[in-house]
C-alpha positions in Angstrom: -31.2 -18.3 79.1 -31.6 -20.0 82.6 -28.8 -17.5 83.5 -30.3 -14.6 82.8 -33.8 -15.3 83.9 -31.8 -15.9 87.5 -30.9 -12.3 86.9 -34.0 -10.9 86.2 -35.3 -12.4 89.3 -32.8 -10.9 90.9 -33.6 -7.3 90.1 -37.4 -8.1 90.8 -36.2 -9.2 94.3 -33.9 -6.4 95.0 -36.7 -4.1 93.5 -39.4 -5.1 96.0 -37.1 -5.3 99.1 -36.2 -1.8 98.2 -39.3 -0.4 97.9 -41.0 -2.2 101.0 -37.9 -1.0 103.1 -37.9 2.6 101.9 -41.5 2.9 102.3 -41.2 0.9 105.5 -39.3 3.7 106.6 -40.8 6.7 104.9 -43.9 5.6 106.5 -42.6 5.5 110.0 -40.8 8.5 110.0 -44.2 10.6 108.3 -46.5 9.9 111.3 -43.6 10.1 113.8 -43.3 14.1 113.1 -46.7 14.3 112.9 -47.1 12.1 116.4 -44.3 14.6 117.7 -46.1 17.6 116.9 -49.0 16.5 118.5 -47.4 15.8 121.7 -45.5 18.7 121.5 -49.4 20.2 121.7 -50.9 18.5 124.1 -47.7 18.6 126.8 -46.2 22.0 125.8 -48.2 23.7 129.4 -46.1 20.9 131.7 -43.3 21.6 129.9 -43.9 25.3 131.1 -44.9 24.9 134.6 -42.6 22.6 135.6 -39.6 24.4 133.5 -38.6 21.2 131.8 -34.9 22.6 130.2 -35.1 22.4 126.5 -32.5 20.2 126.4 -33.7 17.4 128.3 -37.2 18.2 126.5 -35.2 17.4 123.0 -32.9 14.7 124.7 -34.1 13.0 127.6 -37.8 12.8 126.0 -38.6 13.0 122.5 -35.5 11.0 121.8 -36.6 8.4 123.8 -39.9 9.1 122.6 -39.4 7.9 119.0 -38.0 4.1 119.7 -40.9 3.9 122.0 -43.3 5.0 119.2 -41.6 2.6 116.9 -41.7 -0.6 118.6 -45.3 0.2 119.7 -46.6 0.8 116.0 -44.5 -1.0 114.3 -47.0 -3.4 112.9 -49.0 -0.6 111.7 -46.3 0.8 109.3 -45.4 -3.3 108.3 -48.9 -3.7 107.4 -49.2 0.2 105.7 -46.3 -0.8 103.6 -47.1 -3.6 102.0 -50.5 -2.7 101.2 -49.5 0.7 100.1 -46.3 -0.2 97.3 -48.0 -3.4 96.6 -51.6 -1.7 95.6 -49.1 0.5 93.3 -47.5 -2.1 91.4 -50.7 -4.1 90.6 -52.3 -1.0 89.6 -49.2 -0.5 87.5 -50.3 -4.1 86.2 -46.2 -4.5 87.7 -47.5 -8.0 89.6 -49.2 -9.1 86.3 -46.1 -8.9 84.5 -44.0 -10.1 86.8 -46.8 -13.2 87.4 -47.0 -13.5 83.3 -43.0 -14.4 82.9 -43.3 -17.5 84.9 -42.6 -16.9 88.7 -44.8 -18.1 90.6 -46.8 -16.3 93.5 -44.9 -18.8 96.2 -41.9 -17.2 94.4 -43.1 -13.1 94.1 -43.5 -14.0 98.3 -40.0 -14.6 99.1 -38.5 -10.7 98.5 -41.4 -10.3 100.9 -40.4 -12.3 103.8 -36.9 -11.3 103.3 -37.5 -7.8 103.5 -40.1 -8.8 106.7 -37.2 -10.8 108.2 -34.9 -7.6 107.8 -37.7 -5.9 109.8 -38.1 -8.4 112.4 -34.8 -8.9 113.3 -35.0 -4.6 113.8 -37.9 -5.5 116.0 -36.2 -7.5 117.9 -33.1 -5.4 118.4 -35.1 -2.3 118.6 -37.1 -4.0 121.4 -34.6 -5.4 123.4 -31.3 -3.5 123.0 -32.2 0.3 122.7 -36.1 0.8 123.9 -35.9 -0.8 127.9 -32.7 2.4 128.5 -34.7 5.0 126.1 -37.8 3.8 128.0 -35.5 4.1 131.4 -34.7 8.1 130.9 -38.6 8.8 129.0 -40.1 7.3 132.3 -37.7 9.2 134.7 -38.7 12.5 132.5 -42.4 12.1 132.9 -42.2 11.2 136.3 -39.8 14.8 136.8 -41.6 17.2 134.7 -45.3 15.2 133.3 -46.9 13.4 135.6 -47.6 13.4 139.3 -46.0 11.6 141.8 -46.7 8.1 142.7 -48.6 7.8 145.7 -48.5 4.4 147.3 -51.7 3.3 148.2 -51.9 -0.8 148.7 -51.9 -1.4 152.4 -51.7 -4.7 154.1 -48.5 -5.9 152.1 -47.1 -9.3 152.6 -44.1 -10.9 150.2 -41.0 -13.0 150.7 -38.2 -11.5 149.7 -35.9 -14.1 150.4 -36.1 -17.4 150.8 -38.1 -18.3 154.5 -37.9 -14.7 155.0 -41.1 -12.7 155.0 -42.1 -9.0 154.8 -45.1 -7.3 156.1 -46.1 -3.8 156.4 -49.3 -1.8 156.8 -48.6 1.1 154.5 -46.0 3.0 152.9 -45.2 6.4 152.3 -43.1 7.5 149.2 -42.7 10.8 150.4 -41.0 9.9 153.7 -39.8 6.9 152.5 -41.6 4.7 155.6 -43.1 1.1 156.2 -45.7 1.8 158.7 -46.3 -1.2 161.4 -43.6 -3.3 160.0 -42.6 -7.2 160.8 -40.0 -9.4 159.8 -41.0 -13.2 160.0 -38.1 -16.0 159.3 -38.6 -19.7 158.7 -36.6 -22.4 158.9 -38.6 -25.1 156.7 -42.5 -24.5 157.8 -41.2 -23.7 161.7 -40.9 -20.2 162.2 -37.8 -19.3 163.9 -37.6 -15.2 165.0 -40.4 -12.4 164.3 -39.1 -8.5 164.5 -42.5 -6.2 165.2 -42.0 -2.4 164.8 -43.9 0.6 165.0 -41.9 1.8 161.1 -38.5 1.2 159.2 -37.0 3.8 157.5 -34.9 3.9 154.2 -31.5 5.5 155.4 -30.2 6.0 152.0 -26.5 6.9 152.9 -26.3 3.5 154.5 -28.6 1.6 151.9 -30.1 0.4 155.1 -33.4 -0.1 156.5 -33.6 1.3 160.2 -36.0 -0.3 162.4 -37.8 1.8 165.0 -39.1 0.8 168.2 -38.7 -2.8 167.6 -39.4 -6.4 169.4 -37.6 -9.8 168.0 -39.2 -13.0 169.6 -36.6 -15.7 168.3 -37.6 -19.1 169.0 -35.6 -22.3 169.0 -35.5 -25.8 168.1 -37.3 -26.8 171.3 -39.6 -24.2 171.1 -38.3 -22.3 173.8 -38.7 -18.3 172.8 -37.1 -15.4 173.9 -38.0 -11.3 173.7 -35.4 -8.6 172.9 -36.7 -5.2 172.4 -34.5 -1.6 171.1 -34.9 1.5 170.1 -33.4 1.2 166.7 -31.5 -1.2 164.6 -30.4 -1.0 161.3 -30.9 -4.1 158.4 -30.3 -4.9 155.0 -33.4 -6.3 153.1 -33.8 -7.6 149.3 -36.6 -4.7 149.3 -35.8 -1.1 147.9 -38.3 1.7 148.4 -38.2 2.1 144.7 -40.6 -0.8 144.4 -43.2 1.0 145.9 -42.8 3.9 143.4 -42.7 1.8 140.3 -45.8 2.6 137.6 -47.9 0.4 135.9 -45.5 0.7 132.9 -41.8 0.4 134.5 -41.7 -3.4 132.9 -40.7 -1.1 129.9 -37.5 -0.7 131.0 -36.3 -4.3 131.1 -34.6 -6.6 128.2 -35.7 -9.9 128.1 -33.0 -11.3 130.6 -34.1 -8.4 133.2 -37.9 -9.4 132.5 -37.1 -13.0 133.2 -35.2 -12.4 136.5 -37.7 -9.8 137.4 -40.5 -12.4 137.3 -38.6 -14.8 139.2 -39.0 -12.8 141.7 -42.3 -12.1 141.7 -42.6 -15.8 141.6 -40.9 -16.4 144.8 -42.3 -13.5 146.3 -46.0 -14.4 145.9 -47.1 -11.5 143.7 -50.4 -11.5 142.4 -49.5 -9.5 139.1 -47.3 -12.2 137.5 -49.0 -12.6 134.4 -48.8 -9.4 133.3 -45.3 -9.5 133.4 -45.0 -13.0 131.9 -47.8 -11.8 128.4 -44.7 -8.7 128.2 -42.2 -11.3 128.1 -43.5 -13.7 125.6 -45.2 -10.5 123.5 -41.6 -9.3 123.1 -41.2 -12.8 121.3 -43.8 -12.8 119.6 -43.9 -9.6 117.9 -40.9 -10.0 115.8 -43.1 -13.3 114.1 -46.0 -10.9 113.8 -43.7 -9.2 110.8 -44.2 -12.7 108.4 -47.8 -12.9 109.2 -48.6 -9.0 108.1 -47.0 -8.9 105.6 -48.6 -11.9 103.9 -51.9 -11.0 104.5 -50.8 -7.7 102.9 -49.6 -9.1 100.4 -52.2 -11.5 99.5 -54.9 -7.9 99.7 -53.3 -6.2 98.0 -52.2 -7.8 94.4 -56.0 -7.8 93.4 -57.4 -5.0 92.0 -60.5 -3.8 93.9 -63.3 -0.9 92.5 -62.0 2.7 94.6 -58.0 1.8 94.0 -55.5 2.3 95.9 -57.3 4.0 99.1 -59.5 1.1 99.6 -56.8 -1.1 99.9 -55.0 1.1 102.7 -58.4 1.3 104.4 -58.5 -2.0 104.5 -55.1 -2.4 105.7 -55.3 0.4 108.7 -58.7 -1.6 109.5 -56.6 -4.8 109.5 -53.6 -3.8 111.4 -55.7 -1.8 114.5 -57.6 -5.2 114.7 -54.7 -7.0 115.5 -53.9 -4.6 118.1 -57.3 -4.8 119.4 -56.5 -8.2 119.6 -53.3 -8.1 121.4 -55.4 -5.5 124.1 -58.3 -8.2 124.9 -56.0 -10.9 124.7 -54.1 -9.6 127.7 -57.3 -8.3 129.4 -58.5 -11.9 129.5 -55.0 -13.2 130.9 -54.6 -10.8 133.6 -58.2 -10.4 134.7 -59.7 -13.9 133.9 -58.3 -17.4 133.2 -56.5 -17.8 129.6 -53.0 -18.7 130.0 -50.5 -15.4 129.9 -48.2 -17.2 127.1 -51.7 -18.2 125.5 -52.4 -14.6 125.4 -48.8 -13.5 124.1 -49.6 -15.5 120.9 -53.1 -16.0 120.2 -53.3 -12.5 117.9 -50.3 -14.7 115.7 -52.3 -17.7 115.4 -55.4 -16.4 114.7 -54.1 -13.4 111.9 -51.7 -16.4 110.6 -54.8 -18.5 110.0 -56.2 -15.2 108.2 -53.2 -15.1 106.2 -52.9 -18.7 105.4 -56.9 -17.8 104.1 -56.2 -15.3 102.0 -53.1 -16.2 100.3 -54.8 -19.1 99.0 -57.5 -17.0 97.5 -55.2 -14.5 96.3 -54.9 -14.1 92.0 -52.0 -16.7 91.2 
């Protein structure tokens, strides 16, 4: 007897893994047509004035497009999911049933968590592995055929892009590829030991070079004895490619967690001021994947009760739920960047709060 109740757990498992999977799926690909379409609509006269080839339309974009889509949404169709087959088998009276022959709600959860663990671990792979190259050749299309080109316009630029070795430059220019009243300064501990003054530096991009125009190096030594050597032009190799000052907002995209990490190492030693931004990606790309458990128990806990207006109002609910947490994730970051909570803070405060909303509603949920 003990056998065969281990059996018809079993099926219920496989049953509810199945059908949150499949409409996991169904879900996802349903609104990405119908997301397609629309963009289709909206970019079809870019397409046409900039004679975007239909192959890299097909290829090179909407491709890429899709893992993008998925990754970004993906909590939405989670949540949908579960609120959607769920609402359906307690309006089946399935969960009654299944509740009536002696498992316990604890034990209806785990299927759940298993199929949210499958999904997570997708997350993760889907966020990491395939999105930051898809990103890297949707970017470069939109750049190419979308969107107009990035015009550098922060002047007064000052960084370390080595360390004791300092940067400064006026302004840049992405067309011509040209730091405008450019200096070098070096430092040996908090002495400085040369500084290069220049009218520009140029990106010679068969060398991979920087050349130097009209320049002035006052080296100093030890004893603080300094002497002037001046030139026409001299070519040097920096840490610093003019594809820095072309980046958008969104290039951070393009990075795996390893990449991200490095990358903000370097803005660390550099001095940036837009750190955190880059630090809430890193630690959101963690956190996602945990945001899978914590959905799908509040969907779960919504959605076993029967409610007056069926089915719909569940979904409703659930839509309502899942753009919340998004909303959250947005002011979570606003605050980080632009005022004073802590960027890793940021990254998981939507988890802790929705967990403690979960926590909330499984215990009121019908056991």
């Amino acid at each position: 007897m003990k056998g065969l109740q281990t059996f018809k757990t079993g099926i219920i498992d496989r049953y509810i893994i199945r059908k949150f999977l499949g409409t996991f799926f169904f879900a996802m690909l349903l609104i990405i047509v119908i997301t397609v379409v629309f963009d289709i609509s909206e970019k079809i006269d870019d397409f046409i004035e900039k004679k975007a080839p239909f192959k890299a339309i097909i290829f090179d974009y909407y491709f890429n497009f899709i893992p993008y889509f998925i990754s970004l949404f993906s909590s939405l169709f989670i949540f949908i999911s579960v609120i959607f087959f769920t609402s359906k088998m307690a309006y089946q009276s399935e969960i009654i049933a299944i509740l009536s022959s002696g498992i316990s709600f604890r034990r209806f959860l785990y299927p759940y968590f298993i199929g949210a663990c499958i999904l997570a671990l997708f997350s993760f792979v889907v966020n990491d592995v395939i999105i930051p190259p898809a990103n890297k050749h949707r970017l470069e299309f939109e750049d190419k055929y979308v969107k107009t080109p990035v015009v550098y316009l922060e002047r007064n630029v000052h960084k370390q892009v080595e360390p004791g070795l300092f940067v400064y430059l006026e302004s840049f220019s992405n067309s011509s590829e040209t730091a405008y009243r450019f200096a070098l300064e070096r430092y040996r501990g908090d002495r400085m030991a040369s500084k290069l003054m220049s009218a520009s530096a140029v990106w010679n991009k068969e060398k991979e070079k920087w050349t130097i125009r009209d320049y002035h190096i006052r080296d100093i030594d030890s004893l603080g004895h300094e002497t002037l050597r001046t030139g026409a032009s001299i070519d040097t190799t920096l840490n610093l490619d003019p594809s820095e000052f072309k980046r958008r907002d969104n290039f951070m995209e393009t990075m795996n967690i390893i990449q991200l990490k490095d990358f903000i190492d370097d803005l660390k030693m550099q001095g940036a001021d837009n750190v955190k931004m880059f630090v809430i990606e890193l630690n959101r790309r963690i956190a996602s994947p945990f945001s899978t458990f914590i959905l799908t128990l509040i969907g779960v806990s919504l959605s076993t009760r029967k409610v007056r207006g069926g089915i719909g109002i569940h979904v409703a609910i659930g839509i309502a739920i899942s753009f919340l947490y998004i909303l959250f994730m947005q002011f979570s970051s606003e605050f980080a960047t632009k005022g004073s909570l802590h960027p890793v803070l940021a990254a998981w405060v939507p988890n802790i709060i929705f967990g403690i909303v979960g926590i909330f509603l499984y215990r009121l949920a019908p056991k």
